[in-house]
C-alpha positions, 0 to 999 in steps of 0.5 A: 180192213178199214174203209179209209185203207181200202180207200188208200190202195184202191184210190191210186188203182182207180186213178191208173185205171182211168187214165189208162182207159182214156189213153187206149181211147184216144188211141184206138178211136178211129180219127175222123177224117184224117188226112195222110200226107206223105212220108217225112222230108228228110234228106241224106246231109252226109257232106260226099253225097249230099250234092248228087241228087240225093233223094227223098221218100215221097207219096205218090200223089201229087199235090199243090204245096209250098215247103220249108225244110230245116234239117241240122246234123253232125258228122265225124270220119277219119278214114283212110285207104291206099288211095284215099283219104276222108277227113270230115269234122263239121256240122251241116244246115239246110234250109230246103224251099220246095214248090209243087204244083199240079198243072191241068190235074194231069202232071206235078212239077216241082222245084227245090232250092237248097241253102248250106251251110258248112261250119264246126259247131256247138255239139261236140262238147254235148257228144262228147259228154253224151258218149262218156255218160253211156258208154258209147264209142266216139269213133276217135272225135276226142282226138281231136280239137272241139269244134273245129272245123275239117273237110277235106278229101284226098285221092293219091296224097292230092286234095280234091276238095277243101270245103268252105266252113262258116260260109252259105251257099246256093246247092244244086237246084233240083226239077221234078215232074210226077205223073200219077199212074195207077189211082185209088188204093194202092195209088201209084206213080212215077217221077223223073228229076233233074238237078242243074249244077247252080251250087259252088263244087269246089266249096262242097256245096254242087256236084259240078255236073247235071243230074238226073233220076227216076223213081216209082212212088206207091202209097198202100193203106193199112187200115183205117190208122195206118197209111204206106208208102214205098219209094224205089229209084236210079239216079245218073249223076254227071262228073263230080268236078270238085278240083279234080274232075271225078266220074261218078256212077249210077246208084239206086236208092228206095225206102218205106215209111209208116204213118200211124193216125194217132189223133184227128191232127197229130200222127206218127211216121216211122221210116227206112231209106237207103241209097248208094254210093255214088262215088267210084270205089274208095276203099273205105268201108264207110263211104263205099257201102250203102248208107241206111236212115232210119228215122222216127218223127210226128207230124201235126195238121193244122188245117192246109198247114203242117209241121213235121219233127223228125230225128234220123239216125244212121244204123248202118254207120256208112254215108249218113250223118252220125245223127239229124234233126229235121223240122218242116213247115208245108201248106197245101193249096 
């Protein structure tokens, strides 16, 4: 074998080599001073839930922070039982402002302002091409016209709530307190929420009533890379009063999420988070049963500020969107 040959075969080794050996050093490197923070801020935008004080998976330690939240999702159910029926064609926005701040190193409060928007979207002609090209089934979106928007719910043949498309509208504005418990490793926490009805219930966008709920935060490391976090909470809805007054009930929620330093600046965060139903008994399978998110993001720090980009998914196919994009900007003080 001549030396050109030998040349040509081991040349293309050597570079799959090198770049291979670069790549595990980057990921095996320990980072330096790598900051965690937190788990994703991605919140449930299935339309029925969204306005109950849906929560969040949080770190248990407090922070001083401002952040700006964008989340976008699709959902599509026609569903129908002896008594109800659930009708919902749209596309969700969110712009979610969230201020936190630590008073006297003793006590976190919060407040969160959310914006919505209810319309009919761009995507179902992507879904629609996405569903065919792989085979995936459409849970009955052709049957109907593209982009046009439908929310609706009925109990005993009567509407109870027509939601508003194309237009915005002030949520539910939400109050927290967190107060650390246990610091150190694990660190450990509790939070108590109150979400006050400012949002519009019969467009879709409040409840109607006041809730409130608490939760037990826990951050564990793994390692030096890897960071934990575990959230288990109640919430206690008040009335839901969309035309028709309807009593909600008490639901738990929890989840766990994993975040991996891959870099000095850059990690990744997987994540699971389920809660009930707090609607009262249906009949229909995919709003009576738990919702699951499962999502799957990166976050990048650039000193006190950091963006996060995060997909959810819905594997459970009951009270979540059918898919959510989420990015957010925080800076801590």
């Amino acid at each position: 074998m001549t030396d050109r040959r030998l040349h040509d075969i081991l040349d293309p080794v050597m570079r799959r080599s090198i770049f291979l050996a670069v790549f595990f050093f980057f990921l095996l490197a320990p980072p330096a001073a790598f900051s965690f923070d937190g788990p994703l801020m991605v919140r449930n935008q299935f339309p029925l839930f969204l306005p109950v004080d849906t929560p969040v998976l949080e770190s248990a330690l407090p922070e001083n922070s401002l952040t700006v939240g964008l989340s976008y999702s699709s959902v599509f159910m026609l569903k129908n039982s002896t008594n109800w029926s659930v009708n919902l064609d749209m596309e969700t926005a969110e712009l979610d402002f969230i201020y936190r701040r630590l008073v006297g190193n003793f006590i976190e409060l919060g407040l969160e302002v959310p914006v919505l928007s209810y319309d009919s979207g761009v995507l179902d002609g992507f879904l629609d091409s996405y569903h065919r090209t792989f085979g995936f089934p459409d849970y009955g979106r052709s049957s109907r016209p593209k982009n046009e928007f439908l929310f609706e719910v009925r109990r005993d043949g009567k509407v109870v709530l027509q939601g508003e498309g194309g237009g915005i509208g002030i949520g539910d504005i939400r109050f927290t307190a967190k107060k650390l418990l246990l610091a150190g490793d694990p660190a450990v926490s509790i939070e108590g929420e109150l979400e006050l009805p400012t949002g519009s219930a019969s467009k879709g966008y409040g409840s109607g009533g006041i809730d409130s709920g608490v939760s037990l935060l826990a951050d564990k490391r793994l390692g030096e890379r890897f960071n934990s976090y575990f959230n288990f909470g109640v919430v206690f809805p008040g009335d839901l009063r969309w035309q028709e007054r309807i009593d909600l009930k008490t639901f738990i929620h929890g989840g766990a999420a994993v975040e991996a330093a891959i870099w000095d600046k850059v990690s990744l965060l997987g994540q699971v988070m389920f809660q009930g139903s707090p609607l009262p008994r249906t009949g229909i399978g995919t709003v009576d049963r738990a919702a699951v998110l499962l999502t799957f993001g990166a976050r990048c720090s650039l000193g006190k500020d950091m963006l996060e980009f995060s997909l959810t998914e819905d594997p459970n196919t009951a009270g979540a969107p059918d898919f959510q994009v989420n990015a957010t900007y925080r800076k801590k003080f």
